[in-house]
C-alpha positions as CSV (number, residue, x, y, z in Angstrom):
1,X,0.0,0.0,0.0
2,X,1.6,3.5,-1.2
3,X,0.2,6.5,0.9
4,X,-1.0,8.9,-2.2
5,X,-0.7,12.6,-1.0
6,X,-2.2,15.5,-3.8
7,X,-1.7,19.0,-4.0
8,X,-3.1,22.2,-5.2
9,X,-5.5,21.8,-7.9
10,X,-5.2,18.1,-8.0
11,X,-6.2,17.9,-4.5
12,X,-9.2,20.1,-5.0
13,X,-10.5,17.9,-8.4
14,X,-10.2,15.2,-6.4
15,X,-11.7,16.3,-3.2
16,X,-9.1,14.6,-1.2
17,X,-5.8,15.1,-0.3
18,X,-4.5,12.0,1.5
19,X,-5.1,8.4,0.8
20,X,-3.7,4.6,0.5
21,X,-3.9,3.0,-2.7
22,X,-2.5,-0.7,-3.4
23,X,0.0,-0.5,-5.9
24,X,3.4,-2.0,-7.0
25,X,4.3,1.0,-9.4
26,X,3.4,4.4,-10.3
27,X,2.2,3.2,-13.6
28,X,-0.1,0.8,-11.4
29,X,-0.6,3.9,-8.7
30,X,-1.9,6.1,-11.9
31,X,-4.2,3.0,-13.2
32,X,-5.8,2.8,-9.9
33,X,-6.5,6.4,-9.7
34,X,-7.7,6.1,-13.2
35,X,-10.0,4.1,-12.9
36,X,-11.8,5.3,-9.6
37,X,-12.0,8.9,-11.5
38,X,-11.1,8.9,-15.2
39,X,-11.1,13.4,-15.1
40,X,-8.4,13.2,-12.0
41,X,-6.6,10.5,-14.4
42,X,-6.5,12.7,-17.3
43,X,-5.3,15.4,-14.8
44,X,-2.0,13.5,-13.3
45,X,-1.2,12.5,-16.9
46,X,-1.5,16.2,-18.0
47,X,1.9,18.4,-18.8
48,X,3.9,19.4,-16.3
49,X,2.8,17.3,-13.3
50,X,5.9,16.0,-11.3
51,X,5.6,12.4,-8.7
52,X,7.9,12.5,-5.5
53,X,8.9,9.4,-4.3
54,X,9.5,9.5,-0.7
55,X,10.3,13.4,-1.2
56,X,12.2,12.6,-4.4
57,X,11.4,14.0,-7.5
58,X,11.3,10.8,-10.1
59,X,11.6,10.8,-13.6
60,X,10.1,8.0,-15.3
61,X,8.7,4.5,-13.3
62,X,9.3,3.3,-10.0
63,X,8.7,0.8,-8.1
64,X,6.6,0.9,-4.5
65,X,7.6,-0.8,-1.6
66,X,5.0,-1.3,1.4
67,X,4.1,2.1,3.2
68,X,5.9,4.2,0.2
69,X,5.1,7.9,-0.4
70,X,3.9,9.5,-3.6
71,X,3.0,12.6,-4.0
72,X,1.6,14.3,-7.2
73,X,2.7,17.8,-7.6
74,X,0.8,20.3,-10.4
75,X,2.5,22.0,-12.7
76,X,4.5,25.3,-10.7
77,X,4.1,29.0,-12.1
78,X,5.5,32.0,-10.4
79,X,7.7,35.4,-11.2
Protein backbone atom coordinates (compact mmCIF):
# COMPACT_ATOMS: atom_id res chain seq x y z
CA UNK A 1 0.00 0.00 0.00
CA UNK A 2 1.56 3.46 -1.18
CA UNK A 3 0.23 6.47 0.89
CA UNK A 4 -0.98 8.95 -2.18
CA UNK A 5 -0.67 12.55 -0.98
CA UNK A 6 -2.24 15.49 -3.84
CA UNK A 7 -1.72 19.05 -4.00
CA UNK A 8 -3.08 22.19 -5.20
CA UNK A 9 -5.45 21.76 -7.94
CA UNK A 10 -5.20 18.11 -8.05
CA UNK A 11 -6.16 17.86 -4.47
CA UNK A 12 -9.18 20.10 -5.03
CA UNK A 13 -10.47 17.90 -8.37
CA UNK A 14 -10.16 15.20 -6.42
CA UNK A 15 -11.74 16.27 -3.18
CA UNK A 16 -9.06 14.65 -1.16
CA UNK A 17 -5.83 15.09 -0.35
CA UNK A 18 -4.47 12.01 1.54
CA UNK A 19 -5.07 8.40 0.78
CA UNK A 20 -3.65 4.64 0.47
CA UNK A 21 -3.92 2.99 -2.74
CA UNK A 22 -2.47 -0.74 -3.36
CA UNK A 23 0.00 -0.53 -5.89
CA UNK A 24 3.41 -2.05 -6.97
CA UNK A 25 4.25 1.05 -9.40
CA UNK A 26 3.39 4.42 -10.27
CA UNK A 27 2.18 3.21 -13.56
CA UNK A 28 -0.12 0.79 -11.39
CA UNK A 29 -0.63 3.94 -8.68
CA UNK A 30 -1.90 6.10 -11.90
CA UNK A 31 -4.20 3.00 -13.24
CA UNK A 32 -5.79 2.85 -9.94
CA UNK A 33 -6.50 6.44 -9.67
CA UNK A 34 -7.70 6.15 -13.18
CA UNK A 35 -10.02 4.06 -12.94
CA UNK A 36 -11.79 5.28 -9.62
CA UNK A 37 -11.98 8.94 -11.47
CA UNK A 38 -11.12 8.94 -15.16
CA UNK A 39 -11.12 13.39 -15.10
CA UNK A 40 -8.43 13.18 -12.05
CA UNK A 41 -6.56 10.48 -14.37
CA UNK A 42 -6.50 12.65 -17.28
CA UNK A 43 -5.28 15.43 -14.78
CA UNK A 44 -2.05 13.54 -13.27
CA UNK A 45 -1.20 12.53 -16.94
CA UNK A 46 -1.46 16.19 -17.96
CA UNK A 47 1.95 18.38 -18.84
CA UNK A 48 3.85 19.39 -16.29
CA UNK A 49 2.78 17.28 -13.34
CA UNK A 50 5.87 16.01 -11.31
CA UNK A 51 5.63 12.38 -8.74
CA UNK A 52 7.90 12.51 -5.53
CA UNK A 53 8.86 9.40 -4.30
CA UNK A 54 9.45 9.52 -0.66
CA UNK A 55 10.27 13.39 -1.22
CA UNK A 56 12.18 12.62 -4.44
CA UNK A 57 11.36 14.03 -7.49
CA UNK A 58 11.33 10.82 -10.06
CA UNK A 59 11.57 10.85 -13.56
CA UNK A 60 10.12 8.02 -15.28
CA UNK A 61 8.73 4.54 -13.27
CA UNK A 62 9.33 3.28 -9.95
CA UNK A 63 8.67 0.76 -8.13
CA UNK A 64 6.60 0.87 -4.52
CA UNK A 65 7.58 -0.78 -1.64
CA UNK A 66 5.01 -1.26 1.43
CA UNK A 67 4.11 2.09 3.17
CA UNK A 68 5.89 4.23 0.21
CA UNK A 69 5.06 7.93 -0.37
CA UNK A 70 3.95 9.51 -3.56
CA UNK A 71 3.03 12.64 -3.99
CA UNK A 72 1.57 14.28 -7.16
CA UNK A 73 2.67 17.79 -7.61
CA UNK A 74 0.81 20.33 -10.37
CA UNK A 75 2.52 22.04 -12.69
CA UNK A 76 4.54 25.33 -10.65
CA UNK A 77 4.12 28.97 -12.11
CA UNK A 78 5.47 31.98 -10.43
CA UNK A 79 7.75 35.38 -11.17
Amino acid sequence: MARVLLFGRLADQAGWRDRTVEAGSIADLRRALADGDAALGEALAGPGVQVAVDKAIVRGEAVLAAGTEVAFLPPMSGG
